[in-house]
C-alpha positions as CSV (number, residue, x, y, z in Angstrom):
1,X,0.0,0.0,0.0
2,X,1.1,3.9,-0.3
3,X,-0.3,6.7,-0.5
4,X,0.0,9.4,-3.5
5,X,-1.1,12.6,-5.2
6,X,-3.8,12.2,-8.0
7,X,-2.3,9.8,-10.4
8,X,-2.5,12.3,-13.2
9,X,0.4,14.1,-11.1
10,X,2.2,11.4,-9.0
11,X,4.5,10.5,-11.0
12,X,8.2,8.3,-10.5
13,X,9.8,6.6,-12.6
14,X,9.3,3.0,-13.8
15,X,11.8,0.4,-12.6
16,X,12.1,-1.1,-16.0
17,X,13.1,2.1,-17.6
18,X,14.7,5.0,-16.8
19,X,12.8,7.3,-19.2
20,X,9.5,6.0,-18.4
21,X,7.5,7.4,-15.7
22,X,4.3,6.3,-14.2
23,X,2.1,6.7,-11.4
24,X,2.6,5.3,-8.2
25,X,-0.5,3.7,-8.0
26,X,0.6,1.4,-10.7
27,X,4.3,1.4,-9.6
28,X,3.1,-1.0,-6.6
29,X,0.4,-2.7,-8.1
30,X,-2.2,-1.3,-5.5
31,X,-5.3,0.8,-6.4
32,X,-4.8,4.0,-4.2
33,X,-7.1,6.4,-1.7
34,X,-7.4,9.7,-4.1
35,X,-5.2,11.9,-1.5
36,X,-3.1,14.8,-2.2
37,X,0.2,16.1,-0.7
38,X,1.0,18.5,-3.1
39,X,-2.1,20.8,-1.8
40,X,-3.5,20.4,1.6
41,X,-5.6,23.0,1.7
42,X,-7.9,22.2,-0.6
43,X,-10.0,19.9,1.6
44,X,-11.5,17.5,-0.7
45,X,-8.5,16.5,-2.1
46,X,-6.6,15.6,1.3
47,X,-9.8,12.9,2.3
48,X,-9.0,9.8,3.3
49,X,-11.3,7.1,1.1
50,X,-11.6,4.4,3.4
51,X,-14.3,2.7,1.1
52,X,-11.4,2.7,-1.7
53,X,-9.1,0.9,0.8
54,X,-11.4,-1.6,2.4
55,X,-12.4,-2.8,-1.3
56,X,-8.7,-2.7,-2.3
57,X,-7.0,-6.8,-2.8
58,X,-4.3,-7.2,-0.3
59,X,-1.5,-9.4,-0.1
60,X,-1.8,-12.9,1.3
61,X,-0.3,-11.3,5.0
62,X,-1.7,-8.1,4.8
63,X,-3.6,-8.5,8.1
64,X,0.2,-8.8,9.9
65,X,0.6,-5.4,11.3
66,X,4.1,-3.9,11.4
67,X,5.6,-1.2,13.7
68,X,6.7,1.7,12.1
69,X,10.3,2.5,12.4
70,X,9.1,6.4,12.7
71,X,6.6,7.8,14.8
72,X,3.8,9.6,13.4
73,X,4.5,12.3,15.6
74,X,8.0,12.8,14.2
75,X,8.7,16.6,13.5
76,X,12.0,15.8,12.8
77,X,14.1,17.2,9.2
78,X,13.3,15.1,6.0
79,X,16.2,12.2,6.1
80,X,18.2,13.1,3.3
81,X,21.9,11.1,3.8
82,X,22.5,7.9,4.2
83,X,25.9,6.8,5.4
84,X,27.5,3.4,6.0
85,X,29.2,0.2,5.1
86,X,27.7,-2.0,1.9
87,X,26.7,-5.3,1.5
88,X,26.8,-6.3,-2.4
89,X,24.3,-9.0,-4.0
90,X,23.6,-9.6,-7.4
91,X,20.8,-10.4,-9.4
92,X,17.7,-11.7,-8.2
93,X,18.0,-12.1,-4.9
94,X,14.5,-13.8,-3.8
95,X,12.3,-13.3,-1.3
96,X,13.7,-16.6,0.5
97,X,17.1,-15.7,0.5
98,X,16.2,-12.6,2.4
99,X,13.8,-14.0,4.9
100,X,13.4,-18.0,4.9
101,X,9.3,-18.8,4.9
102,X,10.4,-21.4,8.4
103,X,10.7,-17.7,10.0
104,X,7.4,-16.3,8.9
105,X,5.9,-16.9,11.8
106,X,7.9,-14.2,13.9
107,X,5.2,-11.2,14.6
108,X,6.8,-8.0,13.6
109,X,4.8,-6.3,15.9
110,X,6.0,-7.9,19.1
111,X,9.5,-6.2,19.7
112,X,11.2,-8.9,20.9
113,X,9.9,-11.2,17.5
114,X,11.0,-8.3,15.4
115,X,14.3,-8.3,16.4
116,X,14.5,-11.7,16.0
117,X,13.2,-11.8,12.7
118,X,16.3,-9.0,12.0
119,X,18.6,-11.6,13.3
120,X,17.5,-13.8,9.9
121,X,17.9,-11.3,7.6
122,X,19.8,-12.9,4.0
123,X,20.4,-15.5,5.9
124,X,19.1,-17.7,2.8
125,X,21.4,-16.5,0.8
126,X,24.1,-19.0,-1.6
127,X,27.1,-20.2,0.0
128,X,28.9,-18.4,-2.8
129,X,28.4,-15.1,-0.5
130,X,31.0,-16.1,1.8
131,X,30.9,-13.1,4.3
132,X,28.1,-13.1,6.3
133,X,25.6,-10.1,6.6
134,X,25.0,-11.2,9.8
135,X,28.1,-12.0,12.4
136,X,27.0,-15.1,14.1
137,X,25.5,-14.1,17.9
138,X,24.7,-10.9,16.5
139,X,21.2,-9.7,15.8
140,X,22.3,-6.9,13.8
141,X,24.4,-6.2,10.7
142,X,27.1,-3.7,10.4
143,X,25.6,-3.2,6.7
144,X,23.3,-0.4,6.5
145,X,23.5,-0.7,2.6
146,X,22.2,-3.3,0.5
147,X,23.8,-2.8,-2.7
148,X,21.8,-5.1,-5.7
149,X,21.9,-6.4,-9.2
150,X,18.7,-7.1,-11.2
151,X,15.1,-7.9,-10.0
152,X,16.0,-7.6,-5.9
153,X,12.8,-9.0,-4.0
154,X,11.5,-11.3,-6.5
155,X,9.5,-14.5,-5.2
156,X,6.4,-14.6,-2.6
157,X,4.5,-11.1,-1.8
158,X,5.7,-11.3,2.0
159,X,6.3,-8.6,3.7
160,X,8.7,-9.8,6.1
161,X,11.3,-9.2,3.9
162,X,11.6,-5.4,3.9
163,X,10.9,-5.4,8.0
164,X,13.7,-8.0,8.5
165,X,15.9,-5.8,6.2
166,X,14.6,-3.2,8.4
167,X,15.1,-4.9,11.9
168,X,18.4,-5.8,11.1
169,X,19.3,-2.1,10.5
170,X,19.0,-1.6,7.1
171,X,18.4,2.1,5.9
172,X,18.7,1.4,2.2
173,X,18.6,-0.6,-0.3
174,X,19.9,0.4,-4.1
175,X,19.2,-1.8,-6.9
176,X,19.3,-1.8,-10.7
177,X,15.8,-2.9,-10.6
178,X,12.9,-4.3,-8.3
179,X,10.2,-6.8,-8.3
180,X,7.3,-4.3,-7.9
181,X,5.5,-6.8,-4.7
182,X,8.8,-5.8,-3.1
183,X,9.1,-2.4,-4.0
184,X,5.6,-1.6,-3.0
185,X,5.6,-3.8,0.5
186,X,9.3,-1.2,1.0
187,X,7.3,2.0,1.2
188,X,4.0,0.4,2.9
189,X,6.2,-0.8,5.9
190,X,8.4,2.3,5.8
191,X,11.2,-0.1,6.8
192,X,14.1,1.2,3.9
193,X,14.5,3.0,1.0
194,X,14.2,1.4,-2.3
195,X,16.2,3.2,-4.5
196,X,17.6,2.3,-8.0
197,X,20.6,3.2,-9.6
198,X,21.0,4.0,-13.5
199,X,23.4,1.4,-14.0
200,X,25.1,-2.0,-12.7
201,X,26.7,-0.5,-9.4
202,X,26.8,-3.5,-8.0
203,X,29.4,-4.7,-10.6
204,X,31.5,-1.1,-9.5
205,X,31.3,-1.9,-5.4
206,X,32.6,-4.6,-3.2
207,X,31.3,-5.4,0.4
208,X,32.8,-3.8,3.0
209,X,33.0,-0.8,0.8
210,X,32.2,2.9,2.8
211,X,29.5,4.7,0.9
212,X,27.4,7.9,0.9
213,X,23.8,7.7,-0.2
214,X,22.9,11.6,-0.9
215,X,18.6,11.6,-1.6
216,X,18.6,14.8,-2.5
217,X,21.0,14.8,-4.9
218,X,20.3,11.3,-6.3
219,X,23.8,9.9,-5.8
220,X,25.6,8.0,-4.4
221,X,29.5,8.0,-3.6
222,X,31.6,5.3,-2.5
223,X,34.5,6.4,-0.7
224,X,36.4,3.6,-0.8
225,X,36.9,3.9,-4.7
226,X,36.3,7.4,-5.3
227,X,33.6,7.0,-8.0
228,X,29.5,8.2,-7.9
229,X,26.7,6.8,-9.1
230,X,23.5,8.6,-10.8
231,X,20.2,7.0,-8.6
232,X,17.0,7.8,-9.7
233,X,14.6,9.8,-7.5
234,X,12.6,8.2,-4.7
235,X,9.2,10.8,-5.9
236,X,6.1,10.5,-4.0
237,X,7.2,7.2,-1.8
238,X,9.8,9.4,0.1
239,X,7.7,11.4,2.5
240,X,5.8,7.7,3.2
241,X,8.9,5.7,3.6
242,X,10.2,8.5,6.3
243,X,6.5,8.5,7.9
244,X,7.2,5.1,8.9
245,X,4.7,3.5,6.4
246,X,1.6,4.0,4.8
247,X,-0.8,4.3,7.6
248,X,1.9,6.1,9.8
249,X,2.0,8.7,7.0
250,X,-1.6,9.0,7.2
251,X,-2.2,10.2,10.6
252,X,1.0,12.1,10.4
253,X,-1.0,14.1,7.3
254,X,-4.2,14.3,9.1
255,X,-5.7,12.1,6.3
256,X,-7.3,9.9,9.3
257,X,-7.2,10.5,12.3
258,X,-4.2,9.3,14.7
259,X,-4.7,6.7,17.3
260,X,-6.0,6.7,20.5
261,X,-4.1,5.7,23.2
262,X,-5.5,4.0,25.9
């Protein structure tokens, strides 16, 4: 799920092509509430459609709710730099090799199973990655960037792949291209950034490389070999990704109203 502007003006570009551009609604495959950011005071435009989204198909674990990495609340400036140490993948890297299905049954929503869940995070991946993203005992990574080939997030529509990419500290993710379930389950959770790049970084980076992910001037610099790397803009899923997630971003907006608290 994710919220947009009208799709006649929400506009980001198509994974598949960097000329293309098409609205986000289509982007992640989800038929959208008719909301706008780009003018909230014009009231009629800034409703929140709950009949649109009740009627809306949802993944097979949609009803699995997620804690937002961000508070609603948050007043905080727009994130705008990431910084960290990479972890390089190639191509189609599956939604099993992220987060095995025997490790579905960890509730994101309990604390302690989240973290847990983070503690399994690429842990399905070939033995043909021979560093680990995960130190054994550990429940975090020291990779904050995933850097990836072709078609990252391709398999099964769950959800637990973003949050364990998320839970095990994750901020980003830049690839050459997405599967779109992935993509669009990325900026519903608000767990990391998808971002793609205009070329094959991952063929120009190594693991263990330092880099700099700069969102608002879509780059990215890796200081361990001196070059930069053209990404393509985040758009409309930025401000929902830094919300903390779809529904996070819509109490944050005032699109419906925030919870009570008992």
């Amino acid at each position: 799920m994710a919220v947009t502007a009208h799709a006649s003006s929400a506009l980001i570009r198509n994974p598949s092509s960097s000329a293309a551009a098409t609205p986000l609604s289509r982007r992640l495959n989800y038929p959208l509430p008719s909301v706008s950011f780009l003018n909230s005071a014009t009231a009629n435009s800034t409703k929140w459609h709950l009949k649109t989204l009740a009627a809306a198909p949802r993944p097979p674990r949609a009803a699995v709710r997620f804690v937002p990495r961000a508070s609603a609340d948050d007043s905080s400036i727009a994130v705008s730099t990431f910084h960290g140490v990479c972890y390089v993948v190639k191509d189609n890297i599956d939604t099993d090799q992220i987060i095995p299905a025997e490790y579905l049954t960890l509730v994101p929503s309990k604390p302690d199973e989240y973290k847990k869940l983070g503690s399994y995070a690429m842990i399905g991946l070939p033995e043909s990655y021979r560093t680990r993203f995960i130190e054994p005992g550990e429940s975090e990574t020291k990779y904050s960037i995933v850097i990836a080939g072709d078609n990252f997030g391709c398999g099964s529509s769950r959800e637990h792949a973003p949050v364990a990419l998320g839970a095990a500290g994750v901020k980003a993710v830049v690839a050459e291209s997405y599967a779109r379930i992935f993509f669009r389950n990325s900026v519903a959770t608000g767990e990391i950034y998808p971002l793609e790049c205009e070329g094959r970084i991952c063929d120009e980076c190594s693991t263990g490389d330092v880099v700099t992910i700069e969102l608002k001037e879509n780059k990215l610099i890796n200081h361990s070999t001196g070059k930069e790397f053209a990404l393509k803009p985040i758009g409309d899923a930025g401000p929902v990704i830094e919300a903390g997630g779809i529904f996070a971003y819509a109490r944050k907006t005032g699109m419906i109203p925030a919870q009570q608290t008992a």
